[in-house]
C-alpha positions in Angstrom: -24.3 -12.2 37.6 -22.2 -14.3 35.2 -21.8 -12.6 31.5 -20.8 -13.5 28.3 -17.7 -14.3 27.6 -15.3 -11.7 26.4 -15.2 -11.0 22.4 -18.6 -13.4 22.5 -22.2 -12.2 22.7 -26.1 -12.6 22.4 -28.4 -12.3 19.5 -31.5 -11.1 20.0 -34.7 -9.3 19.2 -34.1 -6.8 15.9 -30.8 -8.0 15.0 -31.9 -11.4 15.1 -34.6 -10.5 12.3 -31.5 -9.1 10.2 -29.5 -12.1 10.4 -33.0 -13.9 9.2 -33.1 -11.1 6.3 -29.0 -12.2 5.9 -29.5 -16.0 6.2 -32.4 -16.2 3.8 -30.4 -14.1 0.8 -27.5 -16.4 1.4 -29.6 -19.5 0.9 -31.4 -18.5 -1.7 -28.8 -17.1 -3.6 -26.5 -20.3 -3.1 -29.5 -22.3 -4.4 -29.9 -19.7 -7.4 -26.1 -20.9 -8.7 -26.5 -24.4 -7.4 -24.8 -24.9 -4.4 -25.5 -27.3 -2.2 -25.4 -26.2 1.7 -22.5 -28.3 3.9 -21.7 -28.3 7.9 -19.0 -29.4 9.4 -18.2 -29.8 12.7 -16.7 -27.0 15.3 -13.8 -29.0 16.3 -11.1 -30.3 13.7 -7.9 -31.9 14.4 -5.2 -28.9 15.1 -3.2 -30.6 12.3 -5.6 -29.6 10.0 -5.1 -26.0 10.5 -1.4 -26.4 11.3 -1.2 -28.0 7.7 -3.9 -26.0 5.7 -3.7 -22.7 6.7 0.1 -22.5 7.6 2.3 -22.5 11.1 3.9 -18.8 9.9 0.3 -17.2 10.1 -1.2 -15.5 12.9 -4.2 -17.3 12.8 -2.0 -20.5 13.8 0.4 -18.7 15.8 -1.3 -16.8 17.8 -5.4 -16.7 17.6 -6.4 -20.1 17.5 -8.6 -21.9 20.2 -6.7 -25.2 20.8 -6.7 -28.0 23.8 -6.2 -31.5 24.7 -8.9 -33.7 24.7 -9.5 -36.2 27.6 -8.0 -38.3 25.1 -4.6 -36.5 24.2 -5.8 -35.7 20.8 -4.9 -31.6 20.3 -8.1 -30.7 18.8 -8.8 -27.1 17.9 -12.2 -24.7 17.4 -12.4 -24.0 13.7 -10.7 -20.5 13.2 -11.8 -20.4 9.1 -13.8 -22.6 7.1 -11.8 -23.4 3.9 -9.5 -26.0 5.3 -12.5 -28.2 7.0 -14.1 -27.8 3.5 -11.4 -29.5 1.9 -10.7 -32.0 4.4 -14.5 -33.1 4.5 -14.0 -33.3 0.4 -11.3 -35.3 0.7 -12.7 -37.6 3.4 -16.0 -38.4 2.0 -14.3 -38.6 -2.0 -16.8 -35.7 -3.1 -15.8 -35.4 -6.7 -16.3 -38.8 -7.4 -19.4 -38.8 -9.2 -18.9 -35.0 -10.5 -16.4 -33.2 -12.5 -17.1 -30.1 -9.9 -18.7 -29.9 -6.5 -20.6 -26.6 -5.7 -20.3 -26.1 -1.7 -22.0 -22.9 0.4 -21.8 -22.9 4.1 -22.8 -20.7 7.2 -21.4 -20.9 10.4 -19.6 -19.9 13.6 -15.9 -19.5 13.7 -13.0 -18.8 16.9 -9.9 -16.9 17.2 -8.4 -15.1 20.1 -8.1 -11.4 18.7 -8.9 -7.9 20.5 -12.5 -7.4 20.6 -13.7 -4.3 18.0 -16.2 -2.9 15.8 -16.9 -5.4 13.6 -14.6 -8.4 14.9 -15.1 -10.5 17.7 -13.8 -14.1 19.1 -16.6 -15.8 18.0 -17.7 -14.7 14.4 -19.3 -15.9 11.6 -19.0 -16.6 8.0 -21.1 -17.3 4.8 -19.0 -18.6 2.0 -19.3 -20.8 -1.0 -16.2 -23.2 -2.6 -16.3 -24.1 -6.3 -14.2 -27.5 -5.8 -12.6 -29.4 -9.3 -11.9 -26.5 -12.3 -8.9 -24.9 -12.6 -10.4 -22.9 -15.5 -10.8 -18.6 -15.0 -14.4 -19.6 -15.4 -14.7 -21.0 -12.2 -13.2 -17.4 -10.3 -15.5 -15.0 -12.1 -18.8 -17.5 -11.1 -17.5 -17.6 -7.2 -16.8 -13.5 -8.0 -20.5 -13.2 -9.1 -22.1 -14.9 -6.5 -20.4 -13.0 -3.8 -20.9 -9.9 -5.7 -24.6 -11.3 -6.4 -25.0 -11.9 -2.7 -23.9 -8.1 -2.1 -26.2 -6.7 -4.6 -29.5 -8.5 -2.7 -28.5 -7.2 0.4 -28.8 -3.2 -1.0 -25.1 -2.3 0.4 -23.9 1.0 -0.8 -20.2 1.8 -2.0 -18.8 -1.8 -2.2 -15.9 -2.3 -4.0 -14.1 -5.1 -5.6 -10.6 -4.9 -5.5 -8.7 -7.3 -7.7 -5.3 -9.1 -8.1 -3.2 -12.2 -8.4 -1.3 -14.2 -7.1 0.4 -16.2 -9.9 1.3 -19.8 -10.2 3.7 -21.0 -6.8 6.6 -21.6 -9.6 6.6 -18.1 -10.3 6.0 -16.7 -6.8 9.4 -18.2 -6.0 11.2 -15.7 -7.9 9.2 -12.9 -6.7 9.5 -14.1 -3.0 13.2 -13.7 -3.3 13.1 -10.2 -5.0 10.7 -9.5 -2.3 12.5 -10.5 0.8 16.2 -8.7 -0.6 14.3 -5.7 -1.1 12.7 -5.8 2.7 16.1 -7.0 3.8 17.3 -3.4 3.0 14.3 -1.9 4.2 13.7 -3.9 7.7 14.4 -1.2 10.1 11.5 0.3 8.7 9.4 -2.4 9.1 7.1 -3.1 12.0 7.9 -5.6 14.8 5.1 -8.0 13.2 6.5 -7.6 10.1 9.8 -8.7 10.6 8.6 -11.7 12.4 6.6 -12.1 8.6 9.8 -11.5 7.1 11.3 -14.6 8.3 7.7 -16.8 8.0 5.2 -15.1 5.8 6.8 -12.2 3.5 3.9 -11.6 1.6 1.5 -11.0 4.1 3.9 -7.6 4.6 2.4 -6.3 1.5 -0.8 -5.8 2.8 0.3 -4.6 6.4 -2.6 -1.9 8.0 0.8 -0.5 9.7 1.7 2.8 8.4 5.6 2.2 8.7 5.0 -0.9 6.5 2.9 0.5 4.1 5.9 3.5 3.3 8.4 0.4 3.3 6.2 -1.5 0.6 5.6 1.3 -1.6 8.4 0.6 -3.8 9.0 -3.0 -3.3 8.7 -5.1 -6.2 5.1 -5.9 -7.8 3.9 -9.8 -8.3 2.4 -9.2 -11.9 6.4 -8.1 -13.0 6.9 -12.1 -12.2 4.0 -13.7 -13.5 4.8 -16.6 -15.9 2.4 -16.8 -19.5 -0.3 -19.0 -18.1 -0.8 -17.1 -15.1 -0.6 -13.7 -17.3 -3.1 -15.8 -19.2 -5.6 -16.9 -16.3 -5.8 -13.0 -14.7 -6.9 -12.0 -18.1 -9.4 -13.9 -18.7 -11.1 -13.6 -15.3 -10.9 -9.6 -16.1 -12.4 -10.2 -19.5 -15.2 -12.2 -18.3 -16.1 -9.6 -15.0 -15.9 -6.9 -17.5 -18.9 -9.1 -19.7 -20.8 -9.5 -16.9 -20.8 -5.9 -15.8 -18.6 -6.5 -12.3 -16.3 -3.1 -11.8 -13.1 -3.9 -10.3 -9.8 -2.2 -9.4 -6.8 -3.6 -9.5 -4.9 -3.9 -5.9 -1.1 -5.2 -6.5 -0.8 -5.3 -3.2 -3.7 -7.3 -2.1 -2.6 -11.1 -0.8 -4.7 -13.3 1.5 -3.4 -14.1 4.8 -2.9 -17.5 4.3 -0.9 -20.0 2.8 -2.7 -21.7 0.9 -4.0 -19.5 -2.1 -2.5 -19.0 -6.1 -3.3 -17.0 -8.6 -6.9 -14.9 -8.6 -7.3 -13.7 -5.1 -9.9 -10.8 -4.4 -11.8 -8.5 -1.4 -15.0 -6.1 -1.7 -14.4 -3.5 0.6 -16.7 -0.6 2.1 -15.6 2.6 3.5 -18.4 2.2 6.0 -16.4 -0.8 8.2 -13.4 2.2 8.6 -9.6 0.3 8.9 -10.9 -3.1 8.8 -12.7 -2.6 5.3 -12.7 -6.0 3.9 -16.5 -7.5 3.8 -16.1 -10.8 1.6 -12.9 -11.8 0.4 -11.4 -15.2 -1.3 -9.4 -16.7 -4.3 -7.9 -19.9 -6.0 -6.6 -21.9 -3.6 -5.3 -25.2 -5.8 -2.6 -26.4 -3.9 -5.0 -26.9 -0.4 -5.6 -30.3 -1.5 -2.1 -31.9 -2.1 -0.9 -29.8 1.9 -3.9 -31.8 3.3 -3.1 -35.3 2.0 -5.4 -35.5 -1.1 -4.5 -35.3 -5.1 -4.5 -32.2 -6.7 -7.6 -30.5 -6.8 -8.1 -26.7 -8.0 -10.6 -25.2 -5.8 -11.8 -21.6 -5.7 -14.5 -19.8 -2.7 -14.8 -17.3 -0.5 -16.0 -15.6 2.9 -18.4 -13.1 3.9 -18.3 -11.4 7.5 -21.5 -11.8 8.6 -20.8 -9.1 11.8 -19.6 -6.7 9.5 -22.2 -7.2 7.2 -24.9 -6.4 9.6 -22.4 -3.5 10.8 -22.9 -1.9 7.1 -26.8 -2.4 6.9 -27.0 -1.0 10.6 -25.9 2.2 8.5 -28.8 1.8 6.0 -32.5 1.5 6.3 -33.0 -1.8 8.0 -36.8 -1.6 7.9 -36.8 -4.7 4.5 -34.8 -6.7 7.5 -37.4 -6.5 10.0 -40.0 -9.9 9.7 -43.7 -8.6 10.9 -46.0 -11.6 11.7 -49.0 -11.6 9.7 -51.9 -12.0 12.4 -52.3 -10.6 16.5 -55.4 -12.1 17.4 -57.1 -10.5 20.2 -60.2 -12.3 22.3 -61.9 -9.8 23.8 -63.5 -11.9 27.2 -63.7 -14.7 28.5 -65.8 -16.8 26.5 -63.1 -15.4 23.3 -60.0 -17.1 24.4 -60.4 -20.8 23.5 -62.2 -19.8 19.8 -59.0 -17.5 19.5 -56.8 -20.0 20.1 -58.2 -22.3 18.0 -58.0 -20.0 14.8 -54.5 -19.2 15.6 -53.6 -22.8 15.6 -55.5 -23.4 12.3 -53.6 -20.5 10.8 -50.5 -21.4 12.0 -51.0 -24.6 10.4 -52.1 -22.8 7.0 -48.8 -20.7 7.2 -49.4 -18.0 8.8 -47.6 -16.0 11.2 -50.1 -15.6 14.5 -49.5 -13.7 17.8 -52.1 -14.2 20.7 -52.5 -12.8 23.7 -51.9 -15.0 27.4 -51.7 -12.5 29.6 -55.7 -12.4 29.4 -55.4 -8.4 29.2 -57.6 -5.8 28.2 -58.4 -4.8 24.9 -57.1 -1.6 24.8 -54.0 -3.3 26.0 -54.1 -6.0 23.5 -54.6 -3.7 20.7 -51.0 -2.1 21.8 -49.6 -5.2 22.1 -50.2 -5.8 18.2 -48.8 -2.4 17.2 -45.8 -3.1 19.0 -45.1 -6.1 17.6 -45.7 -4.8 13.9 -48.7 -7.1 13.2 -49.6 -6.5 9.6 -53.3 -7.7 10.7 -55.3 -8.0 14.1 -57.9 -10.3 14.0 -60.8 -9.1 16.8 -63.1 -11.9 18.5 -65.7 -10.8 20.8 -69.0 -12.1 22.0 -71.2 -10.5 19.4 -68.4 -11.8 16.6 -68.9 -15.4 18.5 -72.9 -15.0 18.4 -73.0 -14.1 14.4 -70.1 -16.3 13.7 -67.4 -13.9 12.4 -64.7 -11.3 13.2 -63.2 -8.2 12.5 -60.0 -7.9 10.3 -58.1 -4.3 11.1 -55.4 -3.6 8.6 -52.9 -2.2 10.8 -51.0 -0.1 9.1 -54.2 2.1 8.1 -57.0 1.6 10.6 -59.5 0.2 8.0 -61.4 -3.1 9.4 -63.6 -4.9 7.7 -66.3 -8.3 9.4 -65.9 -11.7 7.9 -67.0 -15.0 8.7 -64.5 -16.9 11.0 -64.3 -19.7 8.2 -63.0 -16.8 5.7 -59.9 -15.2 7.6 -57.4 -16.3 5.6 -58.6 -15.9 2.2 -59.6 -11.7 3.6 -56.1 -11.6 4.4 -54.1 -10.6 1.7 -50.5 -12.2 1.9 
């Protein structure tokens, strides 16, 4: 037998209706703040990602799935979705007709990491970009609409952890003060982390190692550095959250992994997900467009894990996931089956959800069939129903039937 491949797998059956119940709440709440859906493609140029998300991450370094073509070009599967964002933008001159362009997408991504809980080699994101303001108005609405997103979905003890990352003119004097203090510190350090010392300092801060995290207890703290419009920006984003009712806590040690991102930078977290906490997480990201070729274009978005968001509903009631069709229609006989059909189609045409049965079974056996497959209604078509014209309507969920004329099913089928 040949499997899936390793960190890779199938979706089916009940999970499939809770990435419906997840697919449908992203759509309609990226349609709710006016976002416009985008796809790009799986593969990208390995520059892109080489450029964009930086060669001193582990994404590049290590986790990326990259190969010659049969022409030569180095072409890569996408590993994250903000850099293909921006290069699309770019490409196709988005913002010329608008001050702002309003992006969602959903989609799979690669990287080579350990298969877990949670994290496999093929995952998937939903995220949304808020391309052209460089105002704290534009964080706070990408804040709300993951945090709207979240709401929708029912998930219990989410939190929204909060900091900044500054201007890159004032990170320069905090990456120095940063790397003299880990200097002093690096024997203490994890073998990762002083590989990041040398490529990627900041992504030390937020180390799950517990070494690290003793090291980085005392090391110097970003907002110390921050110049007066950065000091400036992070205020007003946690003046406007606090208007709109978003909680947050402040996490001076929270960076994003990449290189990419400035000043507001954010995760909502859940205890339920265990080590690997993070749910939906993003930030400001200006200085993406200038590293890929284009002028300088503030830009703010995030991510969702779409695995670990099913992970965290698995651990609720997932009964509002489950889709139930509306109709099993069972043709009891011979003389049944083509009439049955029939309705089904014209239902299915008006709408509605309809099972039948092809096995040609009995009706005992057909009447099982429809509670196994949840059927909110079974629709019963016999030959006396054929000879007066009608058929029975059972509610399911409570036994009670009632006979209506054939021409009349839909309307005595409350939707």
């Amino acid at each position: 037998m040949i499997s899936t491949v390793r960190g890779m797998k199938d979706i089916f059956g009940d999970e499939m209706s809770a990435w419906h119940y997840l697919e449908t709440t992203f759509r309609s709440l990226s349609a709710a703040f006016g976002y416009a859906e985008f796809r790009t493609p799986l593969l990208e140029h390995t520059e892109l990602f080489a450029r964009g998300v930086g060669e001193g991450t582990d994404i590049v370094g290590k986790e990326m799935y990259t190969f010659a073509d049969r022409g030569g070009d180095s072409l890569t599967l996408r590993p994250e979705m903000t850099a293909p964002i921006v290069r699309a933008a770019i490409e196709h001159n988005l913002l010329r007709n608008a001050p702002t362009t309003r992006l969602w997408y959903m989609g799979p991504l690669f990287r080579y990491e350990r298969p877990q809980k949670g994290r496999y080699r093929q995952f998937h994101q939903y995220g949304a970009e808020l391309i052209g303001s460089a105002h704290p108005e534009a964080d706070v609405e990408i804040i709300e609409l993951a945090s709207e997103v979240l709401r929708a979905l029912q998930l219990n003890n989410v939190t929204l952890e909060l900091n900044t990352l500054g201007s890159p003119e004032a990170r320069v004097e905090y990456r120095k003060a940063l790397v003299e203090y880990l200097n002093r510190k690096a024997d203490g350090l994890s073998a990762d982390s002083k590989n990041r010392l040398i490529v990627n300092p900041l992504r030390i801060l937020d180390s799950k190692d517990e070494a690290d995290k003793a090291v980085v207890a005392d090391a110097p703290v970003l907002l110390d550095f921050l110049d007066a419009t950065s000091v400036n920006h992070f205020e007003s984003v946690k003046a406007q959250l606090a208007t709109a009712g978003i909680s947050y806590t402040l996490n001076s040690r929270l960076v994003r992994g990449l290189d990419y991102y400035s000043h507001t930078v954010f995760e909502f977290t859940s205890p339920a997900l265990g080590a690997q906490n993070t749910v939906c997480a993003g930030g400001r990201y200006d200085p993406l467009f200038a590293m890929l070729g284009g002028a300088d274009v503030p830009a703010v978005g995030f991510s969702a894990g779409v695995e670990r968001l099913l992970l965290i509903l698995q651990q609720q009631d997932l009964q509002n996931t489950q889709v139930r069709p509306d109709v099993y229609i069972c043709a009891f006989g011979e003389e049944a089956r083509t009439p049955a059909h029939l309705i089904a189609l014209r239902m299915r045409r008006n709408a509605f959800s309809v099972i039948t049965d092809v096995q040609r079974r009995s009706p005992k056996a057909q009447l099982k069939d429809a509670a196994r497959v949840n059927a909110r209604y079974a629709v019963l078509i016999g030959e006396d129903e054929l000879a007066s014209g009608t058929a029975i309507i059972r509610e399911m969920d409570s036994g009670t039937q009632s006979t209506v004329p054939i021409t009349e099913i839909e309307r005595a089928i409350a939707r």
